[in-house]
C-alpha positions in Angstrom: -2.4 -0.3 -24.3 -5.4 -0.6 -21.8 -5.6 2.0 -18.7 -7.3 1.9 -15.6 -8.7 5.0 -13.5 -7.0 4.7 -10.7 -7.5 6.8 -7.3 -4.7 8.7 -5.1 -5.3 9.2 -2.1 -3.0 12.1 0.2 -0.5 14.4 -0.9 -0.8 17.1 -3.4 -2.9 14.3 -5.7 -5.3 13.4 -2.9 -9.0 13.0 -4.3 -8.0 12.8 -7.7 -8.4 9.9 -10.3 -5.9 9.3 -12.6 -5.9 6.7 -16.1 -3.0 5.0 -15.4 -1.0 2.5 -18.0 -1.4 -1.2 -17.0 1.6 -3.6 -17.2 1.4 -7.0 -19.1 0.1 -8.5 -15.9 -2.9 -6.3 -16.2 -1.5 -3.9 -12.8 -0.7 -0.5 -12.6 3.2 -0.2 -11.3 3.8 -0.5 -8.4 5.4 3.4 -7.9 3.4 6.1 -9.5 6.3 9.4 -9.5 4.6 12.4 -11.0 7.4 15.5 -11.8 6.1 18.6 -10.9 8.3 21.8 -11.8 9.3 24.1 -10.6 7.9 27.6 -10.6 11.5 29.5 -10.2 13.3 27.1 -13.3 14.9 24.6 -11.0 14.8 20.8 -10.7 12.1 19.8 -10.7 9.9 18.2 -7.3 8.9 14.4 -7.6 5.8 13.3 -5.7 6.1 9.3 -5.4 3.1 7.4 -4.5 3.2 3.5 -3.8 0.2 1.3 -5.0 -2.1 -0.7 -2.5 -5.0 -2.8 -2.4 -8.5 -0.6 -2.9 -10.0 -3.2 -0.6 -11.7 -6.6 -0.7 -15.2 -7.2 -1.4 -17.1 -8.6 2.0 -18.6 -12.3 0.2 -15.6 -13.6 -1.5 -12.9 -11.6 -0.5 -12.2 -10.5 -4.0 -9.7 -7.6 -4.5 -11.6 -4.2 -5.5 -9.0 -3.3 -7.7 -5.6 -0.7 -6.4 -5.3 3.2 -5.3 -2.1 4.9 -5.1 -0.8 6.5 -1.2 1.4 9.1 -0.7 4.8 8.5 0.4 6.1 11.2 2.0 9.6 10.0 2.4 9.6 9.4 -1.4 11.7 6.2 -1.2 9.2 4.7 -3.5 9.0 1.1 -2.9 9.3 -0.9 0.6 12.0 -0.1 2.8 14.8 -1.3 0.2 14.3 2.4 -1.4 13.5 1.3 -4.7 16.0 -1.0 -4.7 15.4 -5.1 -4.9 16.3 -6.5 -1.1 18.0 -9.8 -1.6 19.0 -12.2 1.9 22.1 -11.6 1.8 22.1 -7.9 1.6 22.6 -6.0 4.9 20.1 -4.3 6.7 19.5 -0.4 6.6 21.3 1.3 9.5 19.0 2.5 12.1 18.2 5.9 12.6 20.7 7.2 15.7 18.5 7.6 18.9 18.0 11.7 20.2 17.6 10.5 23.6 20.4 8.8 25.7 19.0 5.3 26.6 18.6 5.2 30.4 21.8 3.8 32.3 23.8 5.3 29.9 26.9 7.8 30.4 24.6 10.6 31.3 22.6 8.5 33.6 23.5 10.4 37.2 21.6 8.0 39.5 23.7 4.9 39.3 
């Protein structure tokens, strides 16, 4: 199988460079999840990091190649969470507000 040193950039991985397994397309996946244990015999932590363009070159605007960024949230792909988004699928509930849009209920002006 043919590798690639690949670079990852923020997190606990951030300046490191990594060989990382190439599919049959000749890309490294497109979520990197690295288990790290833990120290007290639990479960173990997974750091997920999502794969993105390294950059283009200036002439041609040829692809450098991929790096790996932290995701924090640890969702791994897109917004879907891992999971394949198809159209007919409904969207991800928003995240409920803190703040109490203004003419609301608590609005004591009007």
């Amino acid at each position: 199988m043919k590798s690639q040193d690949t670079p990852f950039e923020g997190g606990p991985m951030d300046g490191r460079v990594l060989p990382v397994l190439l599919g049959m397309t000749g890309h490294p996946p497109k979520t990197y999840r690295i288990p790290v244990p833990d120290p007290a015999g639990g479960p173990p932590t997974v750091l997920v990091y999502r794969r993105v363009p390294r950059g283009q070159s200036k002439r041609l605007g040829l692809s450098q190649g991929w790096k790996y960024e932290y995701d924090p949230t640890g969702r791994g792909g897109g917004t879907g969470g891992g999971k394949p988004r198809w159209p007919w699928s409904k969207p991800e509930p928003a995240p409920a507000p803190d703040v109490t849009p203004p003419g609301g209920p608590d609005d004591t002006d009007g």
